[in-house]
C-alpha positions as CSV (number, residue, x, y, z in Angstrom):
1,X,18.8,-14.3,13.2
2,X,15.9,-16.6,14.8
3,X,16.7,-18.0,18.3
4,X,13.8,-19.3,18.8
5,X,14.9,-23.0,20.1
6,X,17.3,-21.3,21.7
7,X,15.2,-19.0,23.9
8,X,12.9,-21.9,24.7
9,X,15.8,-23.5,26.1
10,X,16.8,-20.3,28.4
11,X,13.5,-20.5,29.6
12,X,13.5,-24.2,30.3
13,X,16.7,-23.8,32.2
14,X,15.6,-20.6,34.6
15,X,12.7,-22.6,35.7
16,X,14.2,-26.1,36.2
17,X,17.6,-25.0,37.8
18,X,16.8,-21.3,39.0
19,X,13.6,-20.9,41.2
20,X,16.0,-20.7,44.3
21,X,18.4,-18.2,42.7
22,X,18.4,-15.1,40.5
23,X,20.0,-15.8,37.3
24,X,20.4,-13.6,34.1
25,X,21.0,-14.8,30.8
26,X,22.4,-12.4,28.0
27,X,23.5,-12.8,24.1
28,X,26.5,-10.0,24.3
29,X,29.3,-9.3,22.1
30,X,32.0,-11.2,24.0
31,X,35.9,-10.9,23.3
32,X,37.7,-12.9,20.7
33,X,38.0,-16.5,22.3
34,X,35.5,-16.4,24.5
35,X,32.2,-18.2,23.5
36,X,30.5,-18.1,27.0
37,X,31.2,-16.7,30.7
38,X,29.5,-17.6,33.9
39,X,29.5,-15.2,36.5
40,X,28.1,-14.8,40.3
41,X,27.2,-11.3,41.1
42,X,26.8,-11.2,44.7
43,X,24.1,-13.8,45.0
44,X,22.9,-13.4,41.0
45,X,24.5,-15.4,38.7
46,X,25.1,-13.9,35.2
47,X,25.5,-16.1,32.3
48,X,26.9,-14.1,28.6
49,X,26.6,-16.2,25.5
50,X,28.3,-14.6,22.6
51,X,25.7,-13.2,19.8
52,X,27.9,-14.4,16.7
53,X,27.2,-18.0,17.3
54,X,24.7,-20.1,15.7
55,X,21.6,-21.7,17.7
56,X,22.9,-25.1,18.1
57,X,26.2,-23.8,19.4
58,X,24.6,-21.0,21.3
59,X,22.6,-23.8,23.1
60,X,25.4,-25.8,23.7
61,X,27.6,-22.8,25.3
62,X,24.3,-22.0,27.1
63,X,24.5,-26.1,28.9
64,X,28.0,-25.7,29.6
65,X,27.5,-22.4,31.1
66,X,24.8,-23.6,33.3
67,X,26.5,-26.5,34.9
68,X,29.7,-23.9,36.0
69,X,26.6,-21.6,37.7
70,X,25.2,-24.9,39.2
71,X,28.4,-26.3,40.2
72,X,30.1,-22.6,41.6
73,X,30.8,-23.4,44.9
74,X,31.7,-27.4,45.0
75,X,35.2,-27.6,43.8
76,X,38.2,-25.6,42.9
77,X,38.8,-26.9,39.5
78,X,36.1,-24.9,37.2
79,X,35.4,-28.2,34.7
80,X,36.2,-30.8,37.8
81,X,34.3,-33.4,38.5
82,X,30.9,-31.6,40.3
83,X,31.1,-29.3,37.2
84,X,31.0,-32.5,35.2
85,X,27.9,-33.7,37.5
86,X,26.1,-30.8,37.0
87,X,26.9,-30.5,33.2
88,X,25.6,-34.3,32.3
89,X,22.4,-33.2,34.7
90,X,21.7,-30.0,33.0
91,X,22.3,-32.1,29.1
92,X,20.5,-35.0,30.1
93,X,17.1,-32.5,31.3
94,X,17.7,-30.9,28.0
95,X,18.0,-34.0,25.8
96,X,14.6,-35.5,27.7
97,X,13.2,-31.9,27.1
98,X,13.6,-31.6,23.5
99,X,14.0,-34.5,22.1
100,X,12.5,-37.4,23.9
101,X,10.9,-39.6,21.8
102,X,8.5,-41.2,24.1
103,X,6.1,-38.2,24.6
């Protein structure tokens, strides 16, 4: 399966949002309901997409998964409003990446 968009869009988040911080991004066979998973490994953040999913959803998971790393430690609720910050950040970088029209 090409990922090729995809992968571009890995490497567009690491160096926008991760030059501070380690972060790892994977495409792992994840358990049945689970599409994405953010974790922090001591100060390493490790983001699993699941490998079934197809590109545009991949990328999507990807965004969401982002904005819980970029949003960790601000709040208690895990889709509160800093995660909700960082998500429409991290969606609005990728919408001016890859598909602004004014370039």
């Amino acid at each position: 399966m090409k990922m090729e968009t995809y992968r571009k869009v890995v490497t567009f988040m690491k160096r926008t949002y991760f030059k501070k911080c380690s972060i790892s991004i994977r495409r792992i066979n994840l358990a049945e309901g689970y599409d994405g998973l953010c974790e922090k490994q001591k100060s390493k953040f490790v983001i699993k997409i699941h490998n079934k999913l197809p590109e545009f959803y991949a990328i999507d998971v990807l965004l969401h998964e982002v904005a819980h790393a970029l949003s960790w430690d601000k709040g208690k609720d895990s889709h509160g409003i800093e995660w909700g910050k960082a998500y429409s950040r991290v969606y609005r970088a990728y919408l001016k990446e890859f598909f602004d029209q004014d370039e």
